[in-house]
DRENDRENDREN-999915 format. One record per residue (C-alpha): residue number from 1; x negated, z negated, y negated; residue in one letter. Coordinates in Angstrom, 1 decimal, m for minus. Example, Ala and Ser with C-alpha at 12.3 -4.5 7.8 and 13.67 -1.06 7.14 Angstrom:
BEGIN
- 1|m12.3|m7.8|4.5|A
- 2|m13.7|m7.1|1.1|S
***
This chain:
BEGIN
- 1|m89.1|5.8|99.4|X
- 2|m92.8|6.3|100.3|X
- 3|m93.9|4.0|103.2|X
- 4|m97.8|2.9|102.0|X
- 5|m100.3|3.1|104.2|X
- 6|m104.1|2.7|104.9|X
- 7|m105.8|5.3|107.3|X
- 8|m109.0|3.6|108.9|X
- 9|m110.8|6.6|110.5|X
- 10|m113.9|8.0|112.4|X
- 11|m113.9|11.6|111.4|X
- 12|m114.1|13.1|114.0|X
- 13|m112.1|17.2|114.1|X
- 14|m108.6|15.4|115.4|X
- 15|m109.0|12.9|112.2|X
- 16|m109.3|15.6|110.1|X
- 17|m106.2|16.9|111.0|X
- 18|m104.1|13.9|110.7|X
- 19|m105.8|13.2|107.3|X
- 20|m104.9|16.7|106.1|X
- 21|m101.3|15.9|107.5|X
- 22|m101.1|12.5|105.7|X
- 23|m102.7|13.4|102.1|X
- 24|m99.9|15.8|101.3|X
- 25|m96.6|14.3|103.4|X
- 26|m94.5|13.5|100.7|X
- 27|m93.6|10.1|102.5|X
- 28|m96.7|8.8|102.9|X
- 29|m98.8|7.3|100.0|X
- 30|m102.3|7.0|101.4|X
- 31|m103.7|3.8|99.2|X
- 32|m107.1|4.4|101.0|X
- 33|m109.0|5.8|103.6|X
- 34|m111.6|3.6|105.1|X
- 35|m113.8|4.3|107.4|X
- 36|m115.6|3.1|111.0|X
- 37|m118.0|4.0|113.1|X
- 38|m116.8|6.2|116.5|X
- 39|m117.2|9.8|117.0|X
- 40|m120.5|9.9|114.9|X
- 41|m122.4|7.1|113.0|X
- 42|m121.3|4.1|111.0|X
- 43|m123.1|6.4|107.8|X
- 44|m121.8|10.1|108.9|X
- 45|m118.6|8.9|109.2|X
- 46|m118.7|7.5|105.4|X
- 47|m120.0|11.1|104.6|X
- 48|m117.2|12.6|106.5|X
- 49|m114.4|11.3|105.0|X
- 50|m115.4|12.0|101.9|X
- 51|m116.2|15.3|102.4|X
- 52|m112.3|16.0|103.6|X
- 53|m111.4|14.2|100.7|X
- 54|m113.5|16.5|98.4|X
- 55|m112.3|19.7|100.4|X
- 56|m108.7|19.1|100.3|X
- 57|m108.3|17.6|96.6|X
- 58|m104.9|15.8|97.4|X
- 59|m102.8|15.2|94.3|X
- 60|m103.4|11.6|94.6|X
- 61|m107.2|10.5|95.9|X
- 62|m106.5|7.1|97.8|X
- 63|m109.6|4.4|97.7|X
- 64|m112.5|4.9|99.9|X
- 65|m114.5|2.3|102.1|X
- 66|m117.7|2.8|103.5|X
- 67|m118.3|2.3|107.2|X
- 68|m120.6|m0.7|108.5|X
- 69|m122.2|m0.5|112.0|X
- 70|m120.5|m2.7|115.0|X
- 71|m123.1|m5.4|115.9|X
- 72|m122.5|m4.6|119.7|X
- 73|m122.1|m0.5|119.3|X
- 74|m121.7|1.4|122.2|X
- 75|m124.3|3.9|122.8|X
- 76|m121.6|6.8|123.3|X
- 77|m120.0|9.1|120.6|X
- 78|m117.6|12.1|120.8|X
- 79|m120.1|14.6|119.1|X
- 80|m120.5|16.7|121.9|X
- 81|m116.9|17.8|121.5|X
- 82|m117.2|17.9|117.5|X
- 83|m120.7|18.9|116.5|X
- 84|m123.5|17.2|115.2|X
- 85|m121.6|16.3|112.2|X
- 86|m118.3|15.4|113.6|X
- 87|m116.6|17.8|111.7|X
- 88|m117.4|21.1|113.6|X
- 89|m118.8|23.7|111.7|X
- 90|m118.1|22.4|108.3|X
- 91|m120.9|21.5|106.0|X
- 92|m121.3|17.8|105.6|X
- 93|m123.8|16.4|102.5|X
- 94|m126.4|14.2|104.5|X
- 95|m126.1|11.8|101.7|X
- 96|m123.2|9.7|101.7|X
- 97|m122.1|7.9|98.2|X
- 98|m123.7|4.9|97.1|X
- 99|m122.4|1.6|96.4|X
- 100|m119.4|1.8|97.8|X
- 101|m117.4|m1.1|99.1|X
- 102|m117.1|m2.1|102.9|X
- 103|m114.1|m0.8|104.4|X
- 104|m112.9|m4.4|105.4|X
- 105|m113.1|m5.4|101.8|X
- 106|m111.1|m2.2|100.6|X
- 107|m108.6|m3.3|103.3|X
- 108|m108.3|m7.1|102.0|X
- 109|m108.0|m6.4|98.3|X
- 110|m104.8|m3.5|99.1|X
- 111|m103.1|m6.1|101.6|X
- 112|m103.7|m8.9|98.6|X
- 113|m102.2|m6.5|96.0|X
- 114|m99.7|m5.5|98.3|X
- 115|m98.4|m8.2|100.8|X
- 116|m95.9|m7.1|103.4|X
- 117|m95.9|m3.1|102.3|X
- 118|m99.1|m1.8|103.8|X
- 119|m99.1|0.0|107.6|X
- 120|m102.7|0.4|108.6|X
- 121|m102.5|3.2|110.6|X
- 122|m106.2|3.2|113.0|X
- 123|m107.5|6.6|114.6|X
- 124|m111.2|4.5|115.0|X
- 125|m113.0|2.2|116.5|X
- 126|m110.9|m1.1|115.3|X
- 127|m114.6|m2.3|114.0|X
- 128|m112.7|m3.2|110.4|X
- 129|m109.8|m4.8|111.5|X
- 130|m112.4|m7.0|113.9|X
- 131|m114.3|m8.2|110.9|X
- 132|m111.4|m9.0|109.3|X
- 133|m109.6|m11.3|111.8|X
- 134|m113.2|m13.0|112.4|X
- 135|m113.9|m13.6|108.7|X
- 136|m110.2|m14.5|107.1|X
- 137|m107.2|m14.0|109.5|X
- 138|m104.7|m14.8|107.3|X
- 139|m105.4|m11.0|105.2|X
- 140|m104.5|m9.2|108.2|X
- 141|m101.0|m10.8|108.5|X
- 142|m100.5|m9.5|104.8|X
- 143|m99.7|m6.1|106.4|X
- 144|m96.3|m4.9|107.6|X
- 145|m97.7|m3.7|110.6|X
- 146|m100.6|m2.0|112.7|X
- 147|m100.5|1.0|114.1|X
- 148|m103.6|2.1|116.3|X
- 149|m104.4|5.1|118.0|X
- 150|m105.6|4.0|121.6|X
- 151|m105.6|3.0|124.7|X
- 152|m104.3|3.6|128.1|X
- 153|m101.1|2.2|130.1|X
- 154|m101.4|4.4|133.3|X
- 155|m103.5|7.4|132.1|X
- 156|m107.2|7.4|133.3|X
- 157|m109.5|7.0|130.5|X
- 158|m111.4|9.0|128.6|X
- 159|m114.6|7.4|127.6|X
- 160|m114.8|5.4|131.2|X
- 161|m112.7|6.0|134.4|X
- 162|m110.0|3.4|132.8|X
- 163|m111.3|2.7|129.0|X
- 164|m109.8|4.7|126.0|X
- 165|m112.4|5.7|123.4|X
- 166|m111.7|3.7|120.5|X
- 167|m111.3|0.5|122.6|X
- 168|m114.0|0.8|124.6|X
- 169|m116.6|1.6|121.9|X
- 170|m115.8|m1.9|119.9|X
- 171|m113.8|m3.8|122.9|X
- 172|m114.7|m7.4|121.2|X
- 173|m112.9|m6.2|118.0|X
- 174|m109.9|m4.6|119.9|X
- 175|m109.6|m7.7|121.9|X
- 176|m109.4|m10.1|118.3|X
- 177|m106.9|m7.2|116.4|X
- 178|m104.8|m7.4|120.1|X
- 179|m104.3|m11.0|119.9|X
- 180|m103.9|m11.2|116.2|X
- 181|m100.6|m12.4|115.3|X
- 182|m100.1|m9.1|113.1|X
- 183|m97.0|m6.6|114.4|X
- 184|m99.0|m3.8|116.5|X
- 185|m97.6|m0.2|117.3|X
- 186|m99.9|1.2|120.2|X
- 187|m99.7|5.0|120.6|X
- 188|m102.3|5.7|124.0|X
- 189|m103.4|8.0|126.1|X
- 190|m100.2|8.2|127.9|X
- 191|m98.4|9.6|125.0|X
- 192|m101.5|11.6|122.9|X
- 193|m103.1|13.6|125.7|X
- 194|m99.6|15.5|126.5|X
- 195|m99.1|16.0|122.1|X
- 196|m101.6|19.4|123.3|X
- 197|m101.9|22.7|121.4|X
- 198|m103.2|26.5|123.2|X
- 199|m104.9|28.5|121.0|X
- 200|m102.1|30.1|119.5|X
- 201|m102.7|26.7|117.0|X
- 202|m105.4|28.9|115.4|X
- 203|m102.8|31.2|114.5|X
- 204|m100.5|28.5|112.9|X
- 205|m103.0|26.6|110.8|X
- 206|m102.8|27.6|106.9|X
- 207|m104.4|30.5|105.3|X
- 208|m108.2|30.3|104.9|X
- 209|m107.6|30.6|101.2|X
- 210|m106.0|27.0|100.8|X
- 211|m108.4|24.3|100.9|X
- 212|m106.1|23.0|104.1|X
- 213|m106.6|26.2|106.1|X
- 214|m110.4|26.2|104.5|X
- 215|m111.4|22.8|106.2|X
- 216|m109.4|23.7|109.7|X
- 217|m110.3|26.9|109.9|X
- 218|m114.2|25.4|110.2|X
- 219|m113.0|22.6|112.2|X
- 220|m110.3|23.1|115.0|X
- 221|m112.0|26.5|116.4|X
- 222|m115.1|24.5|117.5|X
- 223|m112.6|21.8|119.3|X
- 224|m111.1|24.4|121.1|X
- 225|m114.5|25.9|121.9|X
- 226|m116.4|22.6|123.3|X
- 227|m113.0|21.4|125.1|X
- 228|m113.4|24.8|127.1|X
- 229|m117.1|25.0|127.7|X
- 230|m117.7|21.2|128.3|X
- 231|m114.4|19.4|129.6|X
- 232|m112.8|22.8|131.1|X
- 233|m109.8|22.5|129.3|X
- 234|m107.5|25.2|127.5|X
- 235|m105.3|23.0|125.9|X
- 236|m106.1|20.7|123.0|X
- 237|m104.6|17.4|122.2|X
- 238|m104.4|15.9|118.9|X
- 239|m104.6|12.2|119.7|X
- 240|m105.0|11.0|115.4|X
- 241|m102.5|13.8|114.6|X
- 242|m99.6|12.4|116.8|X
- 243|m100.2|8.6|115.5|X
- 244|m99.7|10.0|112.1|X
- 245|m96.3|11.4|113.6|X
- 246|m95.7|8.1|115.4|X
- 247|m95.8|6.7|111.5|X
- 248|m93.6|9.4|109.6|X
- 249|m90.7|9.9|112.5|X
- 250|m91.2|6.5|115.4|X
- 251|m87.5|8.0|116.4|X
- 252|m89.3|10.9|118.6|X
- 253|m91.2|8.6|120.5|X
- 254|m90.3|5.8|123.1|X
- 255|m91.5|2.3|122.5|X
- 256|m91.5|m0.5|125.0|X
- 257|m92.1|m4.6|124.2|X
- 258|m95.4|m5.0|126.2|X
- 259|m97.8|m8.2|126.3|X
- 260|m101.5|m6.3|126.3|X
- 261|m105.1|m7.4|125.9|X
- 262|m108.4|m5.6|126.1|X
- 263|m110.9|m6.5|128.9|X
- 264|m114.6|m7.7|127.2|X
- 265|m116.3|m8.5|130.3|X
- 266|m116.2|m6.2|133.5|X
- 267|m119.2|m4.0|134.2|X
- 268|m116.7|m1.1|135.1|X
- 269|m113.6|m1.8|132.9|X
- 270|m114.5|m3.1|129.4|X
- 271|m112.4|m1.9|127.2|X
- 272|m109.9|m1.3|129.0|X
- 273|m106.2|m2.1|128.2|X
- 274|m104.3|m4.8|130.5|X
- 275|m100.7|m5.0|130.3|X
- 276|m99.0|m7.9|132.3|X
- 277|m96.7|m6.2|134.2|X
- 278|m95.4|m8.5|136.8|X
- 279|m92.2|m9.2|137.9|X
- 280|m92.6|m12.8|135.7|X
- 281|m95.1|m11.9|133.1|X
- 282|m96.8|m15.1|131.2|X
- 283|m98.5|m13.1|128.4|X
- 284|m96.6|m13.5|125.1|X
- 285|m95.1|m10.1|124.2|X
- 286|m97.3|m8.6|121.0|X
- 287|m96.9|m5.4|120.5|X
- 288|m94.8|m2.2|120.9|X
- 289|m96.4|0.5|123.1|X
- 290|m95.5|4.0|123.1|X
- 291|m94.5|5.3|126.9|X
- 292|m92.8|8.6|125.8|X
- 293|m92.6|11.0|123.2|X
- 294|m90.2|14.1|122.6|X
- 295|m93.3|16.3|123.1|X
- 296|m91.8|19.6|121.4|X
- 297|m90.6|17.6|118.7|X
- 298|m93.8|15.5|117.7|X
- 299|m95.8|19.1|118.1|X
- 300|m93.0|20.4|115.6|X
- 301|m93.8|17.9|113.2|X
- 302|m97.4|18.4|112.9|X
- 303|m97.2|22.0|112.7|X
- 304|m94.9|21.4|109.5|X
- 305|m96.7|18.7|107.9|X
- 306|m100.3|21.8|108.6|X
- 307|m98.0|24.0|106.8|X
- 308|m97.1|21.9|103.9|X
- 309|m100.5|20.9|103.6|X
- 310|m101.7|25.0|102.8|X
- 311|m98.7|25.4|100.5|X
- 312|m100.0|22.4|98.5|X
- 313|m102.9|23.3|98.5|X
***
């Protein structure tokens, strides 16, 4: 049985390869792809994810939302890791399609069609998911569950000495999808950075000739390149592509009940995640958080679901 799901993404070279992962895994059907502002602009990111949809032609092309600036954006992005485009050296159209619908709405009309079935998995900004507890709450709770790629339990962070990315560039609309009443998977920092590849990754990405090894082959190398040159780093994590492996095996990983919310305020901190971790916690409990993983195994998995991808494609 195919588990539905809707991928709300910032595209972004690590989004790419969890979208090429999730297009073609047999037990995933990807009802749409929506995306957010992040790694490059509210309108690039649009472009972006149709492009990967365009370059890998899955068998079955899920809906597509268009991407709607944060009121309060953070003046940071991760192109200086993933090119001007997001997307490395592959050739983005500057145009992005017209008329599509907002991402939130794409999300509200598949949780209304399809109450209870639906895992939104994020790898983004959680922008959407905001806008949709502020404007109608009770949409949201239509889905079986969240799953977001983000935060930090004990790891430093990566877009401030304590803030994740994705929560610190929309912390207002992490803090609303935290305390949402909506059953929340949290795969962080922790668990993503040590999911990391060495070069020999290049090696074991599809053949050039399939539309999968086509995109990555323009995509990944560059990662590698900028991780090197501007972080110092010879090993490369793949942050989106381990949530997607948190969705299609949970078994290799180790989840803990934890009460969480996302700091707003501080000067130094916002968006930072804050677990209640005394002896006699008085947060509620809401949400599962991922502490370990069975890092040999979750690497094993994506490397499969890269090489099913070329064979299918």
């Amino acid at each position: 049985m195919t588990r539905k799901i809707i991928i709300d993404s910032d595209p972004g070279i690590d989004d790419a390869v969890a979208l090429t992962m999730a297009l073609f895994d047999p037990r995933l059907e990807v009802l749409a792809i929506t995306a957010t502002a992040g790694t490059v602009t509210a309108e690039q990111a649009t472009a972006n994810v149709g492009a990967i949809i365009s370059a890998l032609d899955p068998p079955r092309y899920p809906r597509f939302g268009k991407a709607s600036p944060p009121e309060d954006a953070a003046v940071i992005d991760d192109r200086f890791l993933n090119g001007k485009s997001g997307l490395g050296n592959f050739e983005v159209s500057a145009n992005a399609r017209q008329h599509l619908p907002p991402s939130e709405k794409v999300m509200a009309e598949l949780l209304r069609a399809n109450p209870g079935e639906v895992t939104i998995v994020c790898l983004g900004p959680l922008t959407n998911l905001g806008r949709l507890c502020q404007r109608d709450p009770s949409v949201l709770q239509l889905a079986d569950k969240v799953v977001i790629s983000g935060g930090a339990y004990r790891n430093a962070g990566n877009a401030s000495p304590v803030a994740e990315f994705n929560l610190h560039f929309d912390p207002i609309a992490a803090a609303d999808v935290f305390a949402s009443p909506t059953t929340k998977s949290l795969v962080p920092l922790d668990v993503t950075e040590r999911i990391s590849f060495g070069v020999d990754l290049l090696e074991a990405l599809p053949a050039k000739y399939t539309r999968a090894g086509n995109l990555l082959s323009q995509t990944v190398p560059h990662a590698f390149r900028m991780s090197h040159q501007r972080l110092g780093r010879e090993l490369l994590p793949l942050m989106d592509a381990t949530t997607i492996a948190a969705v299609l095996e949970p078994e290799l990983f180790d989840w803990t009940e934890m009460a969480g919310k996302v700091e707003t305020q501080g000067v130094l901190t916002c968006g930072m995640t804050v677990f209640d971790r005394r002896l006699r916690p008085e947060w509620q409990t809401n949400m599962e958080v991922a502490l370990k993983a069975d890092v040999e195994g979750v690497k094993g998995l994506i490397l499969r679901s890269l090489k099913y991808a070329g064979q299918h494609t």
